[in-house]
Backbone as CSV, one residue per row, in Angstrom:
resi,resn,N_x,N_y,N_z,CA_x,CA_y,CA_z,C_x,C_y,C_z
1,UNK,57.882,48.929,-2.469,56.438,48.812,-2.716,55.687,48.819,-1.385
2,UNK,54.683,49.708,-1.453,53.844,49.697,-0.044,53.164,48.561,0.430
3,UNK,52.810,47.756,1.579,52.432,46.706,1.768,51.493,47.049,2.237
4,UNK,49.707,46.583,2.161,48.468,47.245,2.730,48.231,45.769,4.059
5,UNK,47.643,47.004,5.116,47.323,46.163,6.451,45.959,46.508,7.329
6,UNK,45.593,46.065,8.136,44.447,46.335,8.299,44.821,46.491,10.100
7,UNK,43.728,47.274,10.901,43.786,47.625,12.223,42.342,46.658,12.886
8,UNK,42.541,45.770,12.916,40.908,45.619,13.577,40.315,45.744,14.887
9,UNK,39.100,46.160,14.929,38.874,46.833,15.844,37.398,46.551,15.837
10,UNK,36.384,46.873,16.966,35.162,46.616,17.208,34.974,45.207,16.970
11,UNK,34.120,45.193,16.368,33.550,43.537,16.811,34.482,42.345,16.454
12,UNK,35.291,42.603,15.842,36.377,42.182,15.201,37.125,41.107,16.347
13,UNK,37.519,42.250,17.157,38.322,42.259,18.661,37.134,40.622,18.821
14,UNK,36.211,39.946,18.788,36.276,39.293,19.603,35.999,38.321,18.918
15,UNK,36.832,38.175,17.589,37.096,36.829,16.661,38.193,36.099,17.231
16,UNK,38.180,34.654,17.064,39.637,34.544,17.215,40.328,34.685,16.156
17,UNK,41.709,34.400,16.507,42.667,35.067,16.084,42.934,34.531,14.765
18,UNK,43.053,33.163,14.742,43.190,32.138,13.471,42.058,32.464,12.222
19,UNK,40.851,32.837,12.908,40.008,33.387,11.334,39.623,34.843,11.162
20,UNK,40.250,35.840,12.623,40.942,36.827,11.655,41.721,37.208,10.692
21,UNK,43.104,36.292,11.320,43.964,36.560,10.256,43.591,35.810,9.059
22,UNK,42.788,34.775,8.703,42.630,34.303,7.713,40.985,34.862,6.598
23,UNK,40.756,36.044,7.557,39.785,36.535,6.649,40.983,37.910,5.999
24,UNK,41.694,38.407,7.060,42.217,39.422,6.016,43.186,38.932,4.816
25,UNK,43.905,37.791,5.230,44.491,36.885,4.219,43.537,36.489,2.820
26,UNK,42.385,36.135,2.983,41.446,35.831,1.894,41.344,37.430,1.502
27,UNK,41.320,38.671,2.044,40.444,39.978,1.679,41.635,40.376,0.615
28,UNK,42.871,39.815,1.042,44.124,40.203,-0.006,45.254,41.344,0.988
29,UNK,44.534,41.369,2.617,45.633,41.878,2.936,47.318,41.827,3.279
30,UNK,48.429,42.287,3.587,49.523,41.616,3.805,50.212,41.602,5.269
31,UNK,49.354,42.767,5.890,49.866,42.426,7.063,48.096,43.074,8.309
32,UNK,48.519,42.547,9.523,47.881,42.963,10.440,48.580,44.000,11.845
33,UNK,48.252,44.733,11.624,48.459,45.823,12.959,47.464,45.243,14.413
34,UNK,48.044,45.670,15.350,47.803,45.052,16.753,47.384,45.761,17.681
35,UNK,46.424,45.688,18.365,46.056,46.516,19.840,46.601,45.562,20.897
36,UNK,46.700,45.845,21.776,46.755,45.301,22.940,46.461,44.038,23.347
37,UNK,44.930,44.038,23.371,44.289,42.764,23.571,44.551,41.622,22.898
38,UNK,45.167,41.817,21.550,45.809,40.753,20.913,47.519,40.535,20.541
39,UNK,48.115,41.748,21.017,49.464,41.371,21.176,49.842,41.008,22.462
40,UNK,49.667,41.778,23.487,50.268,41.603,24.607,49.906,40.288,25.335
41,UNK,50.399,39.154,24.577,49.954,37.688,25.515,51.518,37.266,25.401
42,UNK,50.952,36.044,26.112,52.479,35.112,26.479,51.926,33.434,26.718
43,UNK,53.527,33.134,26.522,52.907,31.674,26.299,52.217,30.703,25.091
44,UNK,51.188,30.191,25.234,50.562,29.159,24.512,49.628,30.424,23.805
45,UNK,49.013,31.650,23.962,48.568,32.164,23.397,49.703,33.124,22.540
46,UNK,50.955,33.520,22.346,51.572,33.812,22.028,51.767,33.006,21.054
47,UNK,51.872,31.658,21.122,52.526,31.067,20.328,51.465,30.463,19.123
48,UNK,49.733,30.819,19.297,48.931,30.919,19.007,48.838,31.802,17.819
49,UNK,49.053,32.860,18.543,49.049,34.203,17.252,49.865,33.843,16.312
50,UNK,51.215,33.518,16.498,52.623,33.877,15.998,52.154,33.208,14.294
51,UNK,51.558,31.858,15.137,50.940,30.385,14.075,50.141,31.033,12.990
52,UNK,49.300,31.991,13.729,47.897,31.952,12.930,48.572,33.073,11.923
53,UNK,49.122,34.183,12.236,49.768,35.095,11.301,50.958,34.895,10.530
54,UNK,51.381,33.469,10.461,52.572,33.025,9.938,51.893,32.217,8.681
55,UNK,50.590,31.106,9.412,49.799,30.397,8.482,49.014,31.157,7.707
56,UNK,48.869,32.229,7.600,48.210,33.186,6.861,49.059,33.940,5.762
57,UNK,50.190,33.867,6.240,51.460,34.477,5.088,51.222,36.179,5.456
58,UNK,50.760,36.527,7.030,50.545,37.728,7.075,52.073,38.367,7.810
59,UNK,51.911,39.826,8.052,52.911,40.472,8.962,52.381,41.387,9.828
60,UNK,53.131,41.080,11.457,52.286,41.895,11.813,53.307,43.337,11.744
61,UNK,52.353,44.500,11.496,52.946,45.781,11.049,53.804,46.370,12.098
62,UNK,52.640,46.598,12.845,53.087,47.206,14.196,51.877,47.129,15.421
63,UNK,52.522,47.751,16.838,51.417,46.955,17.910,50.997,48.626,18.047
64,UNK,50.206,48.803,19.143,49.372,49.766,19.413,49.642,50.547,20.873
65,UNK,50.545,50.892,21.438,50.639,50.986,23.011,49.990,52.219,23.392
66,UNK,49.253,53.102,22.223,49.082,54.283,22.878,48.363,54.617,24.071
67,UNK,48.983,55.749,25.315,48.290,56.129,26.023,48.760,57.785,26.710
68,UNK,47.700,58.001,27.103,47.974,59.477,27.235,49.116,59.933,28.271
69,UNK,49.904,60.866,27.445,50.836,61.366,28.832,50.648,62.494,29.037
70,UNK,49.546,62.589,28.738,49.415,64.537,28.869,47.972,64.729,30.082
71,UNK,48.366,64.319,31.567,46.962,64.277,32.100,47.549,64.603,33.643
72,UNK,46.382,65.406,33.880,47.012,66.152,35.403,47.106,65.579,36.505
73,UNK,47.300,64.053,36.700,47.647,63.429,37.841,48.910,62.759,37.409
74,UNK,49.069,62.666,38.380,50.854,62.388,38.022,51.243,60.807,38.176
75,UNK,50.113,60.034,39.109,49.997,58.612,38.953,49.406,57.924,37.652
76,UNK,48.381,58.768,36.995,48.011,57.921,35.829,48.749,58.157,34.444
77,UNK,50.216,59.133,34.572,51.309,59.484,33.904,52.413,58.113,33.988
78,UNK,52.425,58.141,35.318,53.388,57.367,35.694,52.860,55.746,35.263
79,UNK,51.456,55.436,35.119,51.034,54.382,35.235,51.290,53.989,33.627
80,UNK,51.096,55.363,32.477,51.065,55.203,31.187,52.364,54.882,30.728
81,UNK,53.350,55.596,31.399,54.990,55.416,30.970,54.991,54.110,31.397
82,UNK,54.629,53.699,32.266,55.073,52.062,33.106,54.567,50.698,32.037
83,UNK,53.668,51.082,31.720,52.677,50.131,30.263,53.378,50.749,29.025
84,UNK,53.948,51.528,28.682,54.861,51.423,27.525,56.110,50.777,27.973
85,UNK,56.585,50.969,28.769,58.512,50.114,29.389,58.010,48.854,29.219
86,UNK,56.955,48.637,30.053,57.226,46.722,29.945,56.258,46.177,28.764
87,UNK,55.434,46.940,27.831,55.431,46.533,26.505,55.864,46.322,25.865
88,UNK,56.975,47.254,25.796,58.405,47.530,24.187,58.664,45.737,24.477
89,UNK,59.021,45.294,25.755,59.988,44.287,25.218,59.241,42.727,24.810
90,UNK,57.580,42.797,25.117,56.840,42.059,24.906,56.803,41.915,23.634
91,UNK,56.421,43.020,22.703,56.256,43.149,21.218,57.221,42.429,20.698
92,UNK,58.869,42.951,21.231,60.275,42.654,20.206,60.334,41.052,20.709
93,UNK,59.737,40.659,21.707,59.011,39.009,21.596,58.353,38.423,20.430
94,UNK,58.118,39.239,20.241,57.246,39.081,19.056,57.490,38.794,17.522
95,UNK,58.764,39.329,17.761,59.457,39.891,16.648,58.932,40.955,15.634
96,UNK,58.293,41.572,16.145,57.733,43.098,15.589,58.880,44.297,16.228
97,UNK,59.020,45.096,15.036,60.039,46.176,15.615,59.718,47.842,15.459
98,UNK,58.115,47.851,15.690,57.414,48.910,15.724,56.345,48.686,16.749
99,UNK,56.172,49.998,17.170,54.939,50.379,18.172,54.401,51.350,18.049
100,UNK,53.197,51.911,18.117,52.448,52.679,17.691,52.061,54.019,18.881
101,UNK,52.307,55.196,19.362,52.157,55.762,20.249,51.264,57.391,20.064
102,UNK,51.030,57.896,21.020,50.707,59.213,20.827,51.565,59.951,22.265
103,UNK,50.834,61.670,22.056,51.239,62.125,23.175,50.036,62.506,24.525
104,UNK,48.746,62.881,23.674,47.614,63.286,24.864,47.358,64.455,24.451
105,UNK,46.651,65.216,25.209,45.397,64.680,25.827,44.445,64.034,25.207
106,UNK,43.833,62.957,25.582,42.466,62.460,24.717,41.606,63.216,24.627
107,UNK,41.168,63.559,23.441,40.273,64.941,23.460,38.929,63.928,23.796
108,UNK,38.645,62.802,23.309,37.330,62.392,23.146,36.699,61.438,24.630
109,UNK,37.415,61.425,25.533,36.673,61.357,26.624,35.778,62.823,27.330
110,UNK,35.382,61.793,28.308,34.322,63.182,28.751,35.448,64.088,30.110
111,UNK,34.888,65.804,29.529,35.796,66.708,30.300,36.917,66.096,29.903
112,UNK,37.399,66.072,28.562,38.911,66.052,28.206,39.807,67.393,28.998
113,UNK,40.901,67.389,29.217,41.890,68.173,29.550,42.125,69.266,28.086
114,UNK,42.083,70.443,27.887,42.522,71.074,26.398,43.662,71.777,27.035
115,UNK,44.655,71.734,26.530,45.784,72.614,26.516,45.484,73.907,26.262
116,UNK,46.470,74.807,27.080,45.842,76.397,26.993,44.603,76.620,28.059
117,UNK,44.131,75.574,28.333,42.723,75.955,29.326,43.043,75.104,30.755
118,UNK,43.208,73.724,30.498,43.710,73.297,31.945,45.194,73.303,32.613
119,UNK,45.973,73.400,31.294,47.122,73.206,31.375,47.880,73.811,30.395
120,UNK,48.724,74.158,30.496,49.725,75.258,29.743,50.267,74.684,28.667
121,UNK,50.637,75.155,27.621,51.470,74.181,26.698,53.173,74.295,27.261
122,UNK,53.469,74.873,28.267,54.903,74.817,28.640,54.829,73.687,29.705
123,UNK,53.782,73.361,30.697,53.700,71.975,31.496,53.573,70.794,30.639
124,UNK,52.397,70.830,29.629,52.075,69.663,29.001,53.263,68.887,28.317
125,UNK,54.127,70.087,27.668,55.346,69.432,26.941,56.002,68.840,27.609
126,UNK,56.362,69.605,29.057,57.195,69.007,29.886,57.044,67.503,30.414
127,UNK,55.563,67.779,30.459,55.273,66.015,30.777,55.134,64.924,29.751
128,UNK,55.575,65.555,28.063,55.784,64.490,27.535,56.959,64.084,27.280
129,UNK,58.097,65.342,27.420,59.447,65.430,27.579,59.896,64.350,28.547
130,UNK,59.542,64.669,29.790,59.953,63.306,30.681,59.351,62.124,30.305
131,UNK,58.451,61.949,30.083,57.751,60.334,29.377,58.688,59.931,28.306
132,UNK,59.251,60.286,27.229,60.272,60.109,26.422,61.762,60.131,26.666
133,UNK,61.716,60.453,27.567,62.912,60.643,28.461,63.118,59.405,28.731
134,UNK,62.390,58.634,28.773,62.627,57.741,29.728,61.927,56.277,28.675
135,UNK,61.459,56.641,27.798,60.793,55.716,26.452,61.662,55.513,25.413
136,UNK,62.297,56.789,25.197,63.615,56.428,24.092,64.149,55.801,24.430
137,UNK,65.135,55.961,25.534,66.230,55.124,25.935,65.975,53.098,25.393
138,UNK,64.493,53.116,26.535,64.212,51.927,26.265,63.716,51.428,24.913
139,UNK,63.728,52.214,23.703,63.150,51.589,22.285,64.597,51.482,22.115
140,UNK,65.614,52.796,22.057,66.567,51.995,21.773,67.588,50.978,21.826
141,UNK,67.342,50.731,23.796,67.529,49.253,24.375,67.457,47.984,23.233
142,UNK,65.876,47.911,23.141,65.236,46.938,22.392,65.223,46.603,20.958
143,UNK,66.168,47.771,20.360,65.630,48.161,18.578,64.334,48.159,17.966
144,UNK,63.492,48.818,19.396,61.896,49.404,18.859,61.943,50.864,18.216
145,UNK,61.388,50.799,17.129,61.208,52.010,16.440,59.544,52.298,17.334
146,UNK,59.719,53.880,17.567,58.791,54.446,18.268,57.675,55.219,16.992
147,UNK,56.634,54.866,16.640,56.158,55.765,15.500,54.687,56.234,16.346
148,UNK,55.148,57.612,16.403,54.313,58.631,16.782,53.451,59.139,16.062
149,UNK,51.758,58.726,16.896,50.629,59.205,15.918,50.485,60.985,15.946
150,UNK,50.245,61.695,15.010,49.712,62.782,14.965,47.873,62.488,15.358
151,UNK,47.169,63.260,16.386,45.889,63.028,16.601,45.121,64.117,17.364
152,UNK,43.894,64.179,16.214,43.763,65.890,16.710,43.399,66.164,18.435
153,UNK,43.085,67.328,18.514,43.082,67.791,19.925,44.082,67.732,21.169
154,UNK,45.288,66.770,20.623,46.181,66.508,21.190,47.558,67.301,20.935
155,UNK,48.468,67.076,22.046,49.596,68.059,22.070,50.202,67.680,20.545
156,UNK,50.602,67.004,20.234,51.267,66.811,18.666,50.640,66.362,18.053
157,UNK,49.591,67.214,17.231,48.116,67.032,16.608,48.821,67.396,15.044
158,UNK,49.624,67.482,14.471,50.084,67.521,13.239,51.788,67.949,12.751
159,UNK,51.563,68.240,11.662,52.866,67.950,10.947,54.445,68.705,12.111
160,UNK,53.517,69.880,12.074,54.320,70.659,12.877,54.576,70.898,14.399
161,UNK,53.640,70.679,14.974,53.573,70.517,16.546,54.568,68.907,16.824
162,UNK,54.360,68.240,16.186,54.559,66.808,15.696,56.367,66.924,16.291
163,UNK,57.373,67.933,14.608,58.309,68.108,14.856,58.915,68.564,15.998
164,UNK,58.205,69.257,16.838,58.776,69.771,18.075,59.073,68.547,19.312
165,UNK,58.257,67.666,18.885,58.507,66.448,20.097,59.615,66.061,19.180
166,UNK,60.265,65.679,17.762,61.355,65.009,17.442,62.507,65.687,17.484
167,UNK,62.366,66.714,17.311,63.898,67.626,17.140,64.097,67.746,18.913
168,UNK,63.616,67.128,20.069,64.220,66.949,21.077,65.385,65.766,20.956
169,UNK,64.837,65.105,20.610,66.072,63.700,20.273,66.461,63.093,18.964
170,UNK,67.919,63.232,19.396,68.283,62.448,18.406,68.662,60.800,18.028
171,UNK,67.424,60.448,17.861,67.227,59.105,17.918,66.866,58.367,16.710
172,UNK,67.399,57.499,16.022,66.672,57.181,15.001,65.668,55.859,16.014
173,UNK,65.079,55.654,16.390,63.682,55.243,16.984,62.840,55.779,16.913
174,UNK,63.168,56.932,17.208,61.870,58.248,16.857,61.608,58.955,15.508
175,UNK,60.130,58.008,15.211,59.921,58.908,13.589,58.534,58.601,13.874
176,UNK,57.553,58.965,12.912,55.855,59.007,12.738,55.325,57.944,12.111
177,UNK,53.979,57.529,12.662,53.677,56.851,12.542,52.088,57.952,11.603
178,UNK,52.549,57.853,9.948,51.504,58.898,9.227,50.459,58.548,9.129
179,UNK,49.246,59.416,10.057,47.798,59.272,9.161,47.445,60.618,8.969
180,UNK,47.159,60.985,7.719,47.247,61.921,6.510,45.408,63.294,7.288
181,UNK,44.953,61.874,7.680,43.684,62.405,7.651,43.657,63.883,9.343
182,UNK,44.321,63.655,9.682,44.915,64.373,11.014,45.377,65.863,10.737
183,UNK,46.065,65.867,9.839,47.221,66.923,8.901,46.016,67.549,8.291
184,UNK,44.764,66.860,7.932,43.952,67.306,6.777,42.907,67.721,7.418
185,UNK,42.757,67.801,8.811,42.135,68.313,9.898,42.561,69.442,10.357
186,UNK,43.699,69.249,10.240,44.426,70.898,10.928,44.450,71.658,9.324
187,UNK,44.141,71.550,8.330,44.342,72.203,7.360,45.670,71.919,6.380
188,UNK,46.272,71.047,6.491,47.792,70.964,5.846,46.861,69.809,4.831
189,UNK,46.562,70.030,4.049,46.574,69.686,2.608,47.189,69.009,1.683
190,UNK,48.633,69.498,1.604,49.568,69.337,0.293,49.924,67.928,1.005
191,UNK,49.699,66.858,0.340,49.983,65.566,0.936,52.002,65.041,0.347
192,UNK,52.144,65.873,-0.982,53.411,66.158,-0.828,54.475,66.510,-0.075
193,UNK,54.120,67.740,0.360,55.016,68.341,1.331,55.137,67.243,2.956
194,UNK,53.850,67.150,3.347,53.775,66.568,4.143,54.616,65.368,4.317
195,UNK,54.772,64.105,3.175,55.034,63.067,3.144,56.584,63.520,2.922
196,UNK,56.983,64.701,2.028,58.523,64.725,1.866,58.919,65.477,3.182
197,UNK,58.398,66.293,4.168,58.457,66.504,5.201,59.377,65.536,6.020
198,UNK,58.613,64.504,6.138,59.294,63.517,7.066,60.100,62.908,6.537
199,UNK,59.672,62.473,5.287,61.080,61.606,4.796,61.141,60.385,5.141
200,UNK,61.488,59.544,4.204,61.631,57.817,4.311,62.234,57.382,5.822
201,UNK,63.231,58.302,5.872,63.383,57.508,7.302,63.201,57.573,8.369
202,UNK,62.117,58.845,8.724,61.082,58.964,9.911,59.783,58.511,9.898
203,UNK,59.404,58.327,8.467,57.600,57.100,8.373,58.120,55.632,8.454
204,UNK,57.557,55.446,9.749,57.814,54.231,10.381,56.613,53.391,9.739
205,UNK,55.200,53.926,9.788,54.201,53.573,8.993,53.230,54.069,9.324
206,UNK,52.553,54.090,8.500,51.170,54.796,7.732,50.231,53.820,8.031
207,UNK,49.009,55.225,8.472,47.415,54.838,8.718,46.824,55.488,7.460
208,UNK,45.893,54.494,7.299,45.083,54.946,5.689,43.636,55.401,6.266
209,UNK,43.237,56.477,6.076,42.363,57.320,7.065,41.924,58.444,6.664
210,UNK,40.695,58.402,5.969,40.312,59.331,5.140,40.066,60.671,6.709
211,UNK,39.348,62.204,6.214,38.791,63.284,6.791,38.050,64.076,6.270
212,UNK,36.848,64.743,6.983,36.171,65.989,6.250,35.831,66.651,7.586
213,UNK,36.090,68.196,7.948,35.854,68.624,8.848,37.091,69.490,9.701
214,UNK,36.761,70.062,10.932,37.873,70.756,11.669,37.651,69.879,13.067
215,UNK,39.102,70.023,13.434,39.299,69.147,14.694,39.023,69.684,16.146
216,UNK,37.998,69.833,16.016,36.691,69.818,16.882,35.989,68.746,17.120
217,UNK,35.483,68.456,19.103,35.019,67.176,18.891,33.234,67.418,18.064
218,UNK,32.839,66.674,17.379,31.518,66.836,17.116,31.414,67.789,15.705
219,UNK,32.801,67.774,14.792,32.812,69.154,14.400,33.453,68.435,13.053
220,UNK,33.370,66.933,12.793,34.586,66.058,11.527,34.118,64.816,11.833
221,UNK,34.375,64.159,10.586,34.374,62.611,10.539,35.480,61.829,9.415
222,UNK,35.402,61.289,10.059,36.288,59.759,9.170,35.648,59.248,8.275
223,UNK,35.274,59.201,6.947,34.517,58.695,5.888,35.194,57.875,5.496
224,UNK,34.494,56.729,4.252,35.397,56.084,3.738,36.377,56.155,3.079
225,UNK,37.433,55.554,2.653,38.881,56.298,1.672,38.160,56.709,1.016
226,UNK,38.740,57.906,0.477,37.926,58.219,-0.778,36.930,59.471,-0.533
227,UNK,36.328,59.114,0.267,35.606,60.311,0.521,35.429,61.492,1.000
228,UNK,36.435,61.559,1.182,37.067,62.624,2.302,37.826,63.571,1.521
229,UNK,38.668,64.395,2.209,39.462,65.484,1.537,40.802,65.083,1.604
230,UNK,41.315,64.171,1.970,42.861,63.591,1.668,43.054,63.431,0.479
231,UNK,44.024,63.912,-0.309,44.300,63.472,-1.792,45.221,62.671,-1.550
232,UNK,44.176,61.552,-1.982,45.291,59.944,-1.646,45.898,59.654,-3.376
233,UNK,45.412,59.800,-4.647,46.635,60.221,-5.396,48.202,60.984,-4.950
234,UNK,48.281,61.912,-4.740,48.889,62.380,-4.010,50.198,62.112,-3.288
235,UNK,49.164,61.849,-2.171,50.095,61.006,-0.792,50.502,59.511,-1.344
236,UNK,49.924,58.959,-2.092,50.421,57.597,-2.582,51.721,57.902,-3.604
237,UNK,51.331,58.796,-4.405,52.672,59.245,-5.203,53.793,59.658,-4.576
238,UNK,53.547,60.399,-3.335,54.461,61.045,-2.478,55.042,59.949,-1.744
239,UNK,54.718,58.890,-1.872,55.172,57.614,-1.094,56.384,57.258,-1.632
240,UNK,55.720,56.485,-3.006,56.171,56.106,-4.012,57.484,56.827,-4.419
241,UNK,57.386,58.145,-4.776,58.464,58.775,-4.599,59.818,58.721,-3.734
242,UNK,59.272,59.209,-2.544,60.079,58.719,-1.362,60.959,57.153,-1.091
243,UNK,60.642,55.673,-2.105,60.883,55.165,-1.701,60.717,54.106,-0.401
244,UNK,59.498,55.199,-0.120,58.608,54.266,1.009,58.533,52.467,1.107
245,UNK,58.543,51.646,1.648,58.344,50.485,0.784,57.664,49.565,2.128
246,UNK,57.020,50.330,3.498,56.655,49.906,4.456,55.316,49.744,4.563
247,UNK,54.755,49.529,5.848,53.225,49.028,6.093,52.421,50.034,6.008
248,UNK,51.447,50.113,5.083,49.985,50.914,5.326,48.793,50.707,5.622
249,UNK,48.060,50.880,7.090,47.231,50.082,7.914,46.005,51.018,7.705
250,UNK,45.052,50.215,7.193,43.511,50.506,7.477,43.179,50.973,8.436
251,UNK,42.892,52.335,9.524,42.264,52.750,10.693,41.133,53.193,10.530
252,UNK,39.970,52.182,10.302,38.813,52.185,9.962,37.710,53.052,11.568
253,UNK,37.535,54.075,10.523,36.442,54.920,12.046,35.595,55.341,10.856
254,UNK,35.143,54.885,10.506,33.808,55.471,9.868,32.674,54.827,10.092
255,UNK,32.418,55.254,11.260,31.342,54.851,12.449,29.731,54.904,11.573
256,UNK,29.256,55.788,11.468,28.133,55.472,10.394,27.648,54.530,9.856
257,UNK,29.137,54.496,8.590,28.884,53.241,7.736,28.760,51.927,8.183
258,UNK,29.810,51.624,9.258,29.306,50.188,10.101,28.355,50.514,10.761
259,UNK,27.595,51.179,11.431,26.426,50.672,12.131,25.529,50.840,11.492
260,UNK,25.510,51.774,10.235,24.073,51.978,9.065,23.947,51.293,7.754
261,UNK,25.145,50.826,7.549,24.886,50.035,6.534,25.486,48.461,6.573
262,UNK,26.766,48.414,7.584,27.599,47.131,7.614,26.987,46.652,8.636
263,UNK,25.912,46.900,9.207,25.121,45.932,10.852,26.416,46.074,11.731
264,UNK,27.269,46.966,11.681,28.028,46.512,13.034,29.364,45.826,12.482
265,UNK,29.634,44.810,11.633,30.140,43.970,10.605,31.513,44.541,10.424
266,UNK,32.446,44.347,11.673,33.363,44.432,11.405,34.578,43.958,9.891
267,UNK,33.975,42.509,9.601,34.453,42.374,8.309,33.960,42.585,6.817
268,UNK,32.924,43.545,7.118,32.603,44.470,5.676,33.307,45.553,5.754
269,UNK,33.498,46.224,7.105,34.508,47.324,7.115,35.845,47.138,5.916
270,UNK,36.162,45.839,6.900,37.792,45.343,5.995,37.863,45.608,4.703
271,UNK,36.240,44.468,4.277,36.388,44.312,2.753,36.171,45.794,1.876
272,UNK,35.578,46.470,2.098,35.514,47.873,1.752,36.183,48.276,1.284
273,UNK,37.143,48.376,2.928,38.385,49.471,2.601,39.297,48.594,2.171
274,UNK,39.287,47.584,1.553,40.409,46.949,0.637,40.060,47.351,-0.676
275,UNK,38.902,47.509,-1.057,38.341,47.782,-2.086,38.785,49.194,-2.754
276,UNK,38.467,49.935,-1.623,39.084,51.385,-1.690,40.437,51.605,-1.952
277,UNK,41.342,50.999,-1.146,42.829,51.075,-1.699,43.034,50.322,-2.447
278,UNK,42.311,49.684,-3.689,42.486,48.803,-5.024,42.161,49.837,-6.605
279,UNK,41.206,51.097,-5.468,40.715,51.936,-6.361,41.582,53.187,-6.766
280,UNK,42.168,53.597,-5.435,42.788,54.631,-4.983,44.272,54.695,-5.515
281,UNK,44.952,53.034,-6.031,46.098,52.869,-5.844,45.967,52.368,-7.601
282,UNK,44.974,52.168,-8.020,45.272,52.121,-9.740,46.062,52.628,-10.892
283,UNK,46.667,52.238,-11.059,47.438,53.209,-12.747,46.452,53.926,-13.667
284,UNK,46.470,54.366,-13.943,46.144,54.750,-14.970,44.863,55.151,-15.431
């Protein structure tokens, strides 16, 4: 059975931790996914979190380490591989045995890098080739499962570009970390294929993340579940099918709606999109 989780983010980020987790606990969620700012502690704040998401009856899903390895200086490569090595073993502190990653370029900073124009797709790979080179080893040190986001504008921006970074290794650490709405950007549709694509034992876990648009910056948006062109019938059946029985995290970007109708309100976001996957996930 799929377990629903939430990503929080924006204003969220500067609740503490004890009545975050206890608002998504009241919203009916089961677990919480992690950025940075709230996993990577130690100590008395560590032992803080551990409390507040234990007293909540929550889980945390998975943490967030992504950073770009696809960027033409070779120190802020080196700086990104260096913040994933000494993360992995912070998290499995944690007792979380997932991390959340991508490959690059960030399309949405300013003067992003595009492949094909600054850089070749035979360099770019290469520089994510060595970043993994050297990232596998250490997930499988640790028994971190590595789940790789698909994200547009970036070197493994979907289903298929995706496979070319996994069929380098053979690792079971390395599998995807699915958000549907990415795939549905590049045009891949059939939320079937997609989901039997990977297969139960490369979805490490799932982002719930609606799309409408082409992956272009300025050119698509993130709407609420539901509103978008993901057939989340579908992909939920295709789950279900599969045997899936892992975390599915809210990656709430539907920027609009919080600043035009939620004031900003990070926890109307939540309640929403709980609402939405109560709707989405109905019988009958």
């Amino acid at each position: 059975m799929i377990r629903f989780g939430y990503l929080p983010s924006g204003s969220l980020m500067q609740w503490e931790i004890e009545k975050l987790c206890a608002l998504l606990a009241e919203i009916g969620y089961a677990g919480i996914e992690l950025l940075p700012d709230f996993a990577l502690v130690d100590g008395a704040d560590r032992r803080r979190l551990l409390a507040a998401v234990a007293a909540n009856g929550l889980t945390i899903s998975e943490v967030v380490l992504q950073r770009d390895l696809v960027h033409p200086d070779p120190g802020r490569r080196e700086e990104a591989v260096r913040f994933i090595l000494d993360a992995i073993p912070r998290v499995e502190q944690l007792g979380v045995n997932t991390v959340n990653l991508f490959t690059g370029p960030e399309p949405w900073i300013a003067n992003p890098v595009v492949v094909g124009r600054d850089v070749t797709q035979s360099q770019a790979w290469e520089w994510v080739f060595s970043a993994f080179d050297r990232i596998v080893p250490a997930a499988e040190k640790h028994g971190m499962r590595l789940a790789v986001e698909n994200v547009w504008g970036m070197l493994a921006h979907d289903l298929f570009t995706h496979k070319f970074l996994q069929g380098r290794y053979d690792s079971p650490c390395l599998g995807v970390n699915l958000d549907p709405s990415h795939d549905v950007l590049c045009g891949n549709t059939d939320m079937r294929f997609l989901v039997e694509a990977w297969g139960r034992g490369r979805i490490f876990h799932v982002h719930l993340k609606d799309a409408v648009g082409v992956p272009e910056a300025g050119r698509f948006v993130f709407p609420l579940l539901g509103e978008g062109n993901v057939d989340w019938t579908a992909f939920f059946g295709a789950l279900d099918a599969i045997g899936y029985d892992g975390f599915a995290s809210v990656e709430f970007e539907s920027w609009n709606y919080l600043s035009r109708l939620a004031g900003g309100r990070g926890e109307q976001a939540a309640r929403v999109s709980f609402e939405a996957i109560q709707k989405l996930t109905a019988k009958g």
